[in-house]
C-alpha positions as CSV (number, residue, x, y, z in Angstrom):
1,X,37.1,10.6,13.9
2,X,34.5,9.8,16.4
3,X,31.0,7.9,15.3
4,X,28.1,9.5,14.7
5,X,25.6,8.2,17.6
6,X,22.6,6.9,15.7
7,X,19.5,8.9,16.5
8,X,17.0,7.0,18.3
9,X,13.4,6.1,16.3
10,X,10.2,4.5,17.7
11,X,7.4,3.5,15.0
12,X,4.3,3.1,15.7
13,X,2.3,0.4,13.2
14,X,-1.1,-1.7,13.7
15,X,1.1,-4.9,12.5
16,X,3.7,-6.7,10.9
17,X,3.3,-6.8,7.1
18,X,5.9,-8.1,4.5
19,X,6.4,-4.4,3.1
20,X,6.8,-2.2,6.4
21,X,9.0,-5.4,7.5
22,X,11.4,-4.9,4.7
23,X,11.5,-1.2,5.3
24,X,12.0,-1.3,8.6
25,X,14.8,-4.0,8.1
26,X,16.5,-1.4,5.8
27,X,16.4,1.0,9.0
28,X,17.7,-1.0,11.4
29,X,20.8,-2.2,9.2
30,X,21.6,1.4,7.8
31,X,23.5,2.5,10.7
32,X,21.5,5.6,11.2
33,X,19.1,4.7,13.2
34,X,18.3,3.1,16.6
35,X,14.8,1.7,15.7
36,X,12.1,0.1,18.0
37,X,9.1,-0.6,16.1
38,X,5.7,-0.7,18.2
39,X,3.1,-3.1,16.9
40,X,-0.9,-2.8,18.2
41,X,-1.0,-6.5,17.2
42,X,0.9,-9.3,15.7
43,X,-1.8,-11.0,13.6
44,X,-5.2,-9.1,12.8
45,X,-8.4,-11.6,11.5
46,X,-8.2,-10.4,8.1
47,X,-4.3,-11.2,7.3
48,X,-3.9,-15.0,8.8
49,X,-0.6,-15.2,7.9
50,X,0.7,-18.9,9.0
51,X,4.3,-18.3,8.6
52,X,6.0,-16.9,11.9
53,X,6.5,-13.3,12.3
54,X,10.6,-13.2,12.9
55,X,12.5,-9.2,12.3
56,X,15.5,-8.5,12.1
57,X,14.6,-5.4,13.9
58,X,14.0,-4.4,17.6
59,X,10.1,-4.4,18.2
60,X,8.1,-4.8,20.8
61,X,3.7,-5.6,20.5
62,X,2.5,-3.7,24.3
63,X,-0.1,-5.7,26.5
64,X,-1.9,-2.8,27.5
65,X,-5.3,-1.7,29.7
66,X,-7.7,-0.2,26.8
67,X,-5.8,2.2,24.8
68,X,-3.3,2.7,27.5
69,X,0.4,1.7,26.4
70,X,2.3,3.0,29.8
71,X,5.2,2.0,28.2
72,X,4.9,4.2,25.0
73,X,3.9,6.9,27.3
74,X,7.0,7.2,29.4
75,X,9.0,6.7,26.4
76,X,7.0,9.3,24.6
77,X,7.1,12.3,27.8
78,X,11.2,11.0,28.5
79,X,13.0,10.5,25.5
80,X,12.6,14.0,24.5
81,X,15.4,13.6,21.9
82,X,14.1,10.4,20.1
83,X,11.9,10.6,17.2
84,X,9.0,9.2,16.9
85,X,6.8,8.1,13.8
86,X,2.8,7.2,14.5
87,X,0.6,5.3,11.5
88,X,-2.0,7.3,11.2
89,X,-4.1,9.8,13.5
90,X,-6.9,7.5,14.1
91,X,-6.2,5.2,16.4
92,X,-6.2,5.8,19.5
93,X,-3.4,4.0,20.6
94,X,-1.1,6.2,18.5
95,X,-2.9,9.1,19.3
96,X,-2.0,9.2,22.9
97,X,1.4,9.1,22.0
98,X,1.2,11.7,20.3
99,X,-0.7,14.1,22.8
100,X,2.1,13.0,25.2
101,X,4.8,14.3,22.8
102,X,3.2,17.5,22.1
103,X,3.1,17.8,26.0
104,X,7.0,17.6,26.0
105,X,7.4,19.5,23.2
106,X,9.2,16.9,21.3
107,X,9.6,15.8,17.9
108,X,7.4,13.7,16.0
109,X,6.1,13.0,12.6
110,X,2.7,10.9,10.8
111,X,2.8,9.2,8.2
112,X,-0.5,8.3,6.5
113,X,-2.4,6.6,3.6
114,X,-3.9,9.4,1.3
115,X,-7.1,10.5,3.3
116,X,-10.2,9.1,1.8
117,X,-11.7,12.8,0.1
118,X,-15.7,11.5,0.9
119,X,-17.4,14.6,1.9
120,X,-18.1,15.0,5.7
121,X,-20.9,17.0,7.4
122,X,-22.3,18.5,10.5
123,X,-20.5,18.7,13.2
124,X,-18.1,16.1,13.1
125,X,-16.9,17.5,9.8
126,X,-16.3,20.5,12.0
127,X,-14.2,18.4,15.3
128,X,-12.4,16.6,12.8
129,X,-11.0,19.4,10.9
130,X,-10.2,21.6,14.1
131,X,-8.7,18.6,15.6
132,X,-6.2,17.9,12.5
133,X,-5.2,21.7,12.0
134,X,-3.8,20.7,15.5
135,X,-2.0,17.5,15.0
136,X,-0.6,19.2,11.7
137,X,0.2,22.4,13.6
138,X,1.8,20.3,16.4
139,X,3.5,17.6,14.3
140,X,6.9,18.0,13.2
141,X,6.5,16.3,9.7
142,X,3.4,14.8,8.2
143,X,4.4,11.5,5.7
144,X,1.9,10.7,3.2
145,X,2.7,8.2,0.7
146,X,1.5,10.0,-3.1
147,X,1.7,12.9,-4.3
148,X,-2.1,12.8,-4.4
149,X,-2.0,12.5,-0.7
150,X,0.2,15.1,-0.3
151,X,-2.6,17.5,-2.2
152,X,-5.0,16.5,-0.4
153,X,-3.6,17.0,2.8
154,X,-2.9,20.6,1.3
155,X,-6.4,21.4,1.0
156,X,-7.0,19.5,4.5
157,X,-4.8,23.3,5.8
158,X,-2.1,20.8,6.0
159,X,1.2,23.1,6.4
160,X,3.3,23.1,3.0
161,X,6.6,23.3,4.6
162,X,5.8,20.1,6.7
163,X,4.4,17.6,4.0
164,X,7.1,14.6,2.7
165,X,5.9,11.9,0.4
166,X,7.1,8.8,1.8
167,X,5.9,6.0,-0.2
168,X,5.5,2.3,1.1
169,X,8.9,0.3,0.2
170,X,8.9,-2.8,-1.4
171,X,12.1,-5.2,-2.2
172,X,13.4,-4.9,-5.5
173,X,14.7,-8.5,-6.6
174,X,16.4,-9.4,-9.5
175,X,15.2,-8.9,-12.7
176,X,12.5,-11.3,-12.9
177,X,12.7,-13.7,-15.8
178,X,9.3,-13.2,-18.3
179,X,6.8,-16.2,-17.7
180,X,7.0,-18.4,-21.0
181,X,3.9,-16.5,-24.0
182,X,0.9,-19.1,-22.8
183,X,-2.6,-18.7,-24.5
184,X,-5.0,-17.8,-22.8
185,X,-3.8,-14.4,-21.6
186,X,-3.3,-14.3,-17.7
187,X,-5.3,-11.7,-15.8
188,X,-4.9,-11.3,-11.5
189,X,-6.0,-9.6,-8.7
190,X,-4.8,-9.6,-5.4
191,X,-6.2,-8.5,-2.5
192,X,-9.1,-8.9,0.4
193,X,-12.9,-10.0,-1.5
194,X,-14.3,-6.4,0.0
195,X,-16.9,-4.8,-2.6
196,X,-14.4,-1.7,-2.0
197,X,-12.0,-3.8,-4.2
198,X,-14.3,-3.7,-6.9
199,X,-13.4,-7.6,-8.4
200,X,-17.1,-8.1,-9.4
201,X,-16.0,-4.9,-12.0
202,X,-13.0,-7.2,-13.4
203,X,-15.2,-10.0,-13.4
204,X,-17.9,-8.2,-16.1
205,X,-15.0,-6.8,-17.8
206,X,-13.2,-10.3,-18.3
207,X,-17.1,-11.3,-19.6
208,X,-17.3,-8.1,-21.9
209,X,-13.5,-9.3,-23.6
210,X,-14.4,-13.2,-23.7
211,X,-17.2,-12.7,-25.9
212,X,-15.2,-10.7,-28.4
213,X,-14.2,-13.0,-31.7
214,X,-10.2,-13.3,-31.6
215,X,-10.0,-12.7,-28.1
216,X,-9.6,-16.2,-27.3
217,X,-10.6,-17.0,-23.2
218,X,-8.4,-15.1,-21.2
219,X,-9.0,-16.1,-17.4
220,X,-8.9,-14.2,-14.1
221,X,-7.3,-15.4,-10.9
222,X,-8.2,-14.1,-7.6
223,X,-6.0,-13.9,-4.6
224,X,-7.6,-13.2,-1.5
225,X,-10.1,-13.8,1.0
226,X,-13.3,-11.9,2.5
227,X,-16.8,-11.3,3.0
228,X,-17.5,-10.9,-0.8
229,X,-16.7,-14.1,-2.5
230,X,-19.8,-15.8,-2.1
231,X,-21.1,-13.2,-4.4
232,X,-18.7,-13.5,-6.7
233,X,-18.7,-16.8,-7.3
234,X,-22.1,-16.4,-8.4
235,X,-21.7,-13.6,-10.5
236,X,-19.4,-15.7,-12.0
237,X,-21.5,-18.7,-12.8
238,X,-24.4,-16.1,-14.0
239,X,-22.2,-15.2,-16.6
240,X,-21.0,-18.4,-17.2
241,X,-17.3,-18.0,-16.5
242,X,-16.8,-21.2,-14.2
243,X,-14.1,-22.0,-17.2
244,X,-12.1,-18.9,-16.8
245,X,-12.1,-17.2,-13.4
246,X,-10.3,-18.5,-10.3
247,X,-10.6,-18.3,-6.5
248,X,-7.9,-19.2,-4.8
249,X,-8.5,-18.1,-1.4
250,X,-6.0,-16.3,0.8
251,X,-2.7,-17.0,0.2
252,X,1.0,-16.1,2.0
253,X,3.0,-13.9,0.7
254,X,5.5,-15.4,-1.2
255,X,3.0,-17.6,-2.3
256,X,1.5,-14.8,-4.0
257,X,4.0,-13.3,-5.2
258,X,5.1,-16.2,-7.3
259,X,1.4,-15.8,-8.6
260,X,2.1,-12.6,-9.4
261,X,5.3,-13.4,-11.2
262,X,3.3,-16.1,-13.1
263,X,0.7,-14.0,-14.7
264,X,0.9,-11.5,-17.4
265,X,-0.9,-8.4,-15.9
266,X,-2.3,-7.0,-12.5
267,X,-5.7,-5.6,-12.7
268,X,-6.6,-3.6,-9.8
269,X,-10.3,-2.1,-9.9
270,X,-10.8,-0.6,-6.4
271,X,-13.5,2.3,-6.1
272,X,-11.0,3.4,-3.6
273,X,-7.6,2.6,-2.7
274,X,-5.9,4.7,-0.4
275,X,-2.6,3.1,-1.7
276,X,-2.2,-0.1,-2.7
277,X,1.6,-2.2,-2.2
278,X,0.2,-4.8,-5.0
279,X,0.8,-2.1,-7.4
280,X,4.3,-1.5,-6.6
281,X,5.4,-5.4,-6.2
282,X,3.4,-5.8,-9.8
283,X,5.8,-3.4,-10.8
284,X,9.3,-4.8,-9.2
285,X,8.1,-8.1,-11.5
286,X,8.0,-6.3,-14.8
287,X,4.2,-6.8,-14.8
288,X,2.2,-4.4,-16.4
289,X,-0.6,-2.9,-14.3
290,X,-4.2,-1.9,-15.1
291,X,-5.6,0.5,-12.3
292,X,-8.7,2.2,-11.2
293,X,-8.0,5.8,-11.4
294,X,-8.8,6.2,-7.5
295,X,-6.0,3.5,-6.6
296,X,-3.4,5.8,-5.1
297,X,-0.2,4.1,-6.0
298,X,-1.3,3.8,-9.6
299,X,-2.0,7.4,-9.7
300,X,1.4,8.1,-8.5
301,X,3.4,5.3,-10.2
302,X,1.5,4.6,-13.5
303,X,2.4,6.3,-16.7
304,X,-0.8,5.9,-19.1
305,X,0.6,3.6,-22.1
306,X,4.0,3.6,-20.8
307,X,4.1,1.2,-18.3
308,X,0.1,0.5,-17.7
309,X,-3.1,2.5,-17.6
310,X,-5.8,3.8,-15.7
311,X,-9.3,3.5,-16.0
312,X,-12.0,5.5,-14.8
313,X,-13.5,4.2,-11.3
314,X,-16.7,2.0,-11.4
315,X,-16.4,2.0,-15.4
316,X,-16.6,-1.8,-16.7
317,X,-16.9,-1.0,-19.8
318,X,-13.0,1.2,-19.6
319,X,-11.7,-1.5,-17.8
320,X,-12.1,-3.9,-20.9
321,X,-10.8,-1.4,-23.2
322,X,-7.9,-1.5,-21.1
323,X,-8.1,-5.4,-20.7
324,X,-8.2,-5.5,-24.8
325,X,-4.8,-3.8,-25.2
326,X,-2.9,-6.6,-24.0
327,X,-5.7,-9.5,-25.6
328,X,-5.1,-7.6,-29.3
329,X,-1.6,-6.6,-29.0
330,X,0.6,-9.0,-26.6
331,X,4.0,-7.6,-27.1
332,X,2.4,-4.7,-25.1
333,X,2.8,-7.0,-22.1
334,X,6.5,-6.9,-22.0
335,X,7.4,-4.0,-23.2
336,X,4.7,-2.1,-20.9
337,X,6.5,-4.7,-18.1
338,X,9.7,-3.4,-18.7
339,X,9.2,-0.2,-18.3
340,X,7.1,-0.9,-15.4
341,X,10.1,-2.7,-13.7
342,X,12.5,0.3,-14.6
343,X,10.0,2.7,-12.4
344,X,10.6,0.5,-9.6
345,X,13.9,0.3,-9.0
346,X,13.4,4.3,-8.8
347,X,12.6,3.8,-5.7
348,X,15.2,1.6,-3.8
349,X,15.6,1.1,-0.2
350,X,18.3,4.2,0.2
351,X,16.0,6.1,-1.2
352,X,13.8,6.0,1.7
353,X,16.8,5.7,4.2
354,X,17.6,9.2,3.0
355,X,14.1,10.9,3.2
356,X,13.8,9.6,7.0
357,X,17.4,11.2,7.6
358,X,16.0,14.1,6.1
359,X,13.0,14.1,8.2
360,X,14.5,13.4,11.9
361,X,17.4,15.7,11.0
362,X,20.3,13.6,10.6
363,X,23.2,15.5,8.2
């Protein structure tokens, strides 16, 4: 029998990052596909990664004049048969890819965060909606990565028919062994020190546990780097905490991750999270996860009591309810872990192999 010629992908991304590289990997060994990944950048100010960026993939990171990629462009208007994949619909970059697709009358799909639902006015609510009923109407799929996305992007006049939730990918390693029972009780949160992230809200709920009798001192550790930590590290010493929260600064990402392995549970308090990968690698560790309620991959991947819980958004007060669970009862820890670790390996590599093969029509 003759082989099947593997269809021919470009994707578009702002930058190498440890999840899209392991997807990405996955591609390029499946035998499907004949991927070349386009990166805007290599390293970006806020992710200083030190180790070298090496892929097993085929990639390539344009020198280009402005937002001009001539490259991507004659790819885009002569490969007519390729598909192509763009991050997003606001950067420009991507953007004129796009416009030169949709010129050719080729195929190509986006794949997004969920959209940030803030209310927009005037008349750049107006462009902006115009201008996506376009793209969408244009666009041969549109990925969003929750099911919340993918309702949003309903209401956004989004076409039914073209949405696909496509997730971020994470590796799913062995089953991780449980850290050994310590006392105190092990709190983290990973991620940049942005007042989005909301870590001055885990802070004052760590505070409002600690002063409860029994509770013992269960400590927070903070992983990550940003304009915030300043104020947090006074807001920590205003409340007298010194003892029990750490900063440990940016950190790579296995380094990280064996944090992550070490701790008992991931608190993740954003006000708003478009996604949020931490979630999902909490989850491949058998960690239990505690989420803000507007942290996208919680909302899609957390089952209230089951394998974490959600809180409601801003609420300190929620937060250490949810905080006390594991501080009262800390058999919850494993057994919420466990079930955490069994909804992650739902969602294996293959799995996304197949929904791409759906996507750029490969039988």
């Amino acid at each position: 029998m003759p082989v099947q010629a593997k269809r021919r992908l470009h994707w578009f991304c702002s930058q190498p990052t440890p999840y899209n590289d392991f997807l990405f990997s996955a591609l390029a060994s499946s035998g499907a596909f004949d991927l070349l990944v386009h990166f805007r950048k290599i390293r970006w100010p806020s992710h200083p990664w030190r180790v070298p960026f090496k892929a097993s993939f085929s990639w390539r990171c344009p020198i280009r004049w402005g937002w001009i990629d001539v490259e991507a462009i004659r790819l885009a208007l002569s490969e007519r048969k390729s598909y192509f994949i763009l991050a997003g619909w606001e950067d420009p970059w991507m953007l004129v890819v796009a416009m030169a697709r949709i010129a050719r009358g080729s195929p190509f799909a986006i794949w997004t965060d969920c959209p940030n639902p803030k209310a927009r006015f005037g008349l750049k609510r107006i462009l902006r909606a115009r201008w996506l009923a376009y793209l969408f109407s244009k666009a041969d799929k549109v990925l969003v990565t929750g099911e919340a996305g993918a309702k949003l992007l309903a209401a956004m006049n989004c076409p039914a028919e073209k949405l696909v939730v496509f997730p971020y990918w994470v590796a799913v390693p062995p089953t991780p062994k449980a850290p050994p029972a310590s006392s105190p009780l092990r709190f983290i949160c990973l991620g940049r020190l942005d007042p989005i992230k909301r870590f001055d809200l885990a802070i004052c709920a760590l505070e409002q546990v600690s002063r409860e009798r029994g509770a013992g001192k269960p400590v927070l550790t903070l992983v990550g780097e940003g304009p915030q930590r300043h104020h947090l590290q006074n807001l920590v010493e205003g409340k007298g905490l010194q003892g029990c929260v750490r900063f440990l600064g940016w950190k790579e990402h296995a380094e990280a991750m064996q944090l992550l392995e070490d701790s008992d549970v991931l608190v993740h308090p954003a006000d708003w999270e478009p996604y949020g990968v931490v979630v999902l690698e909490a989850m491949t560790l058998a960690k239990p996860v505690i989420a803000s309620d507007h942290t996208m991959a919680a909302v899609d991947r957390v089952r209230v009591g089951a394998n974490g819980f959600l809180f409601k958004s801003g609420d300190a007060q929620d937060l250490a309810a949810c905080m006390r669970r594991f501080v009262v009862d800390r058999k919850l820890i494993t057994q919420l872990g466990q079930q955490a670790r069994l909804t992650a390996e739902e969602w294996p590599a293959n799995r996304a192999i197949a929904l791409l093969k759906q996507v750029a029509g490969i039988a």
